[in-house]
N, C-alpha and C positions, 0 to 999 in steps of 0.2 A: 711470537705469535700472540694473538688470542687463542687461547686453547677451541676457542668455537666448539666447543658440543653442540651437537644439534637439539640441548634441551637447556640450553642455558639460560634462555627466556630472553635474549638478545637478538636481533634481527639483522644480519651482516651483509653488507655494500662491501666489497673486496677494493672498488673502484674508488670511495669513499674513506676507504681505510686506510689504502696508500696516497690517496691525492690531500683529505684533510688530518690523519691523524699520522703521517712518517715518522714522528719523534717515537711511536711505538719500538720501531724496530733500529731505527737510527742512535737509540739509549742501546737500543741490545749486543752494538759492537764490542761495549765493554765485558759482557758475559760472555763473549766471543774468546774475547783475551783470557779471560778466565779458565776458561774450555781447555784453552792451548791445541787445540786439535792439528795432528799429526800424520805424516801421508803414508799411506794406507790402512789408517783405525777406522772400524768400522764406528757412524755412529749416528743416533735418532736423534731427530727435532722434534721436541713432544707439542704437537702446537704451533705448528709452521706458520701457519697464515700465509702471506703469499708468498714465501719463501725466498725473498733477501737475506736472513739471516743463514738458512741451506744452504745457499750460494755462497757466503761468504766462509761459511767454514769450511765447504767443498773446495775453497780457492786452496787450503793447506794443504789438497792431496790427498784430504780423507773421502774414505764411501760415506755418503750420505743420504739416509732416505729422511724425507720429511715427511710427517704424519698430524693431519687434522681432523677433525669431524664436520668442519664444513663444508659442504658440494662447492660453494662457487667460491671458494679460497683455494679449495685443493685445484682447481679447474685451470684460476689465475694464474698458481704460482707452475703446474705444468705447461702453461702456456707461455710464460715469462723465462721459463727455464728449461726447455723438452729435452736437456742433459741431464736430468739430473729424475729420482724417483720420489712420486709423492703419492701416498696413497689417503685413502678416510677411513676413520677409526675413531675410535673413542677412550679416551686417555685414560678412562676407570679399568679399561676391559682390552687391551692388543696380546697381541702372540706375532712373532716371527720365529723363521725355523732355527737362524743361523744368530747367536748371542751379539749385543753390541760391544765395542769397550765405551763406551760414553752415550748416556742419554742426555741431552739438553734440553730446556726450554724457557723461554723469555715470556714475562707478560702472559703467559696463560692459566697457570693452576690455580691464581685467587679468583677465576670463575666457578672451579670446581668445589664441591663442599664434601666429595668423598673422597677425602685425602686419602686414607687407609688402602683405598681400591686401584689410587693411582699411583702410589708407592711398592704394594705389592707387586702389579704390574713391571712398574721400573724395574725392580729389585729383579724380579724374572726375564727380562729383558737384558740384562747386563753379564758379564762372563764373570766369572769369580774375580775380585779383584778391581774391576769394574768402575768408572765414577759418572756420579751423577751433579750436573751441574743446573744450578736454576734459578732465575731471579724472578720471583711473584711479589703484589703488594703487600706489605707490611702494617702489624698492627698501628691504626691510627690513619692509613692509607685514603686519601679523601674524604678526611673526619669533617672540615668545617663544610666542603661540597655537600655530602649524605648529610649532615647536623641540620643544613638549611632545606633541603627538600625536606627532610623530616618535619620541622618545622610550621613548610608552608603547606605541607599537605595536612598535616591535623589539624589545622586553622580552619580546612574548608571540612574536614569530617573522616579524610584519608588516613589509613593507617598504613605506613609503607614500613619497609624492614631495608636494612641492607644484604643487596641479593649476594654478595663476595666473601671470598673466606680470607683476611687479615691475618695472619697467625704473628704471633711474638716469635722468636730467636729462640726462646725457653721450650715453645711449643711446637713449634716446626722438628728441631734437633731432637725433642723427646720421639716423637713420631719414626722420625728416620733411623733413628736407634732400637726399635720397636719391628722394625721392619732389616733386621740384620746390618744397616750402616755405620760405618763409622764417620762420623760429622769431623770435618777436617778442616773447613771452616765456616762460619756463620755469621754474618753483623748486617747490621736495621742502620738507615741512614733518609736524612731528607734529602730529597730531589724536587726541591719545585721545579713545574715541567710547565712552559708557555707555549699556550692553544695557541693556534692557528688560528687567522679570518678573524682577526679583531676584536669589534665590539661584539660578534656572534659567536664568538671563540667558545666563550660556555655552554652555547645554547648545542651550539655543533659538538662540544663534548656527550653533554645528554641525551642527542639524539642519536651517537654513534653507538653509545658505551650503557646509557642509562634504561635502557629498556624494562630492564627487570625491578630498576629502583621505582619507576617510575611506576610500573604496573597496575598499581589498585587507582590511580586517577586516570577518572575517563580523557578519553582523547581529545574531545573539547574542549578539556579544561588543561588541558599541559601547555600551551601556550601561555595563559594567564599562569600558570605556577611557575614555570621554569622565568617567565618577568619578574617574578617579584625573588624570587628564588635571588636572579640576579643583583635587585635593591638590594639585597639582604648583604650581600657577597661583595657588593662593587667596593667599599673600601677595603677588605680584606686581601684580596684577590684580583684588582682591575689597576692596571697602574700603566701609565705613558698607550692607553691604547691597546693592552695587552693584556687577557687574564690569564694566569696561573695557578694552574691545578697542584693542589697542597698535597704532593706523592708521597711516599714514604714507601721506600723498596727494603725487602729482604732478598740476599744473595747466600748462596748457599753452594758447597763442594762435598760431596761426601762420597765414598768408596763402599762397595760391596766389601764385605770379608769376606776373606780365600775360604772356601772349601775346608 
């Protein structure tokens, strides 16, 4: 998923998401493998988005409910899937009655910046025992993309911030440990990931993803920044026709302690 909160300062096309950004969830097969999910475990998708990734772990046999916070993702993925359950929620803040053995989630939590509230969460969600699997970006995660907005907005007067929470391997594991887990395993790796749609491949990143980067520059002027944005970027980034986005994923397994 995108974990989509409904306050993430992102503006979400469900239709856009799966038509120009698929590498989101088509990388997340590999956390799928990691999951190993098993038939009849119950277990949550923290962060569904339109729920391909639900689908595909429900193909093991396990119950699965998927859970986002945004209206026309959850809307999508019960229309694309009406076997399967998807409700909205908010990753800081859910309750269900009955304990998962596994919470998942792909591509969502480096929206989030209250990590603490979406760990606790987990951790109460999970049955003793429990694991939680997750792969979000990584410190360093679209450093030279943000490095160049950064950039080209103080040039004209903008001060932008990076809206995402990166955590290091050091700092994510101290977190989950903090929150009764035991980290079973953890490692930060690059994945350069190539946009879609060509020459507009960045710009359609920015306009999918970059909402909240972009923020403090008015709307007339994001056009001219995210061009030059791109001068900035085309030899780094632009090669046979294709730009690729400079990823860097953290993945992540870790287990509730027993009771």
């Amino acid at each position: 998923m995108n974990p989509h909160r409904a306050d993430d300062g992102n503006e979400w096309s469900a239709d856009d998401y799966d038509g120009g950004h698929a590498f989101v969830f088509e990388y997340g097969e590999g956390v799928v493998d990691l999951l190993e999910p098993g038939p009849g475990e119950r277990i949550l998708d923290l962060g569904c988005g339109t729920g391909h990734l639900t689908a595909s772990i429900a193909e093991s046999g396990a119950d699965v409910v998927g859970l986002d916070a945004d209206r026309e993702m959850v809307a999508e993925a019960a229309r694309t899937y009406p076997d399967l359950r998807f409700v909205r929620g908010d990753a800081r803040r859910f309750a269900f009655r009955e304990p998962f053995d596994a919470v998942f989630s792909n591509a969502a939590l480096h929206w989030i910046h209250e990590q603490d509230a979406v760990l606790e969460s987990v951790a109460d969600a999970l049955r003793p025992g429990g694991r939680f699997v997750a792969e979000l970006g990584g410190t360093g995660n679209v450093a030279a993309i943000v490095g160049a907005v950064e950039a080209e907005a103080a040039a004209r007067g903008y001060d932008v911030e990076n809206p995402w929470y990166f955590p290091s391997v050091g700092e994510y594991a101290t977190r989950l440990e903090a929150h009764g887990f035991e980290v079973r395993y953890a490692t930060l790796f690059d994945r350069p990931t190539e946009l879609d749609d060509g020459e507009d491949g960045l710009a359609g990143w920015l306009g999918m993803f970059g909402d909240g980067l972009l923020g403090p520059i008015p709307a007339d002027e994001r056009e001219a920044v995210i061009s030059d944005v791109e001068d900035r970027l085309r030899n780094e980034l632009f090669e046979d026709g294709t730009w690729t986005a400079d990823y860097r994923r953290l993945r992540v397994v870790a287990r509730c302690r027993p009771d």
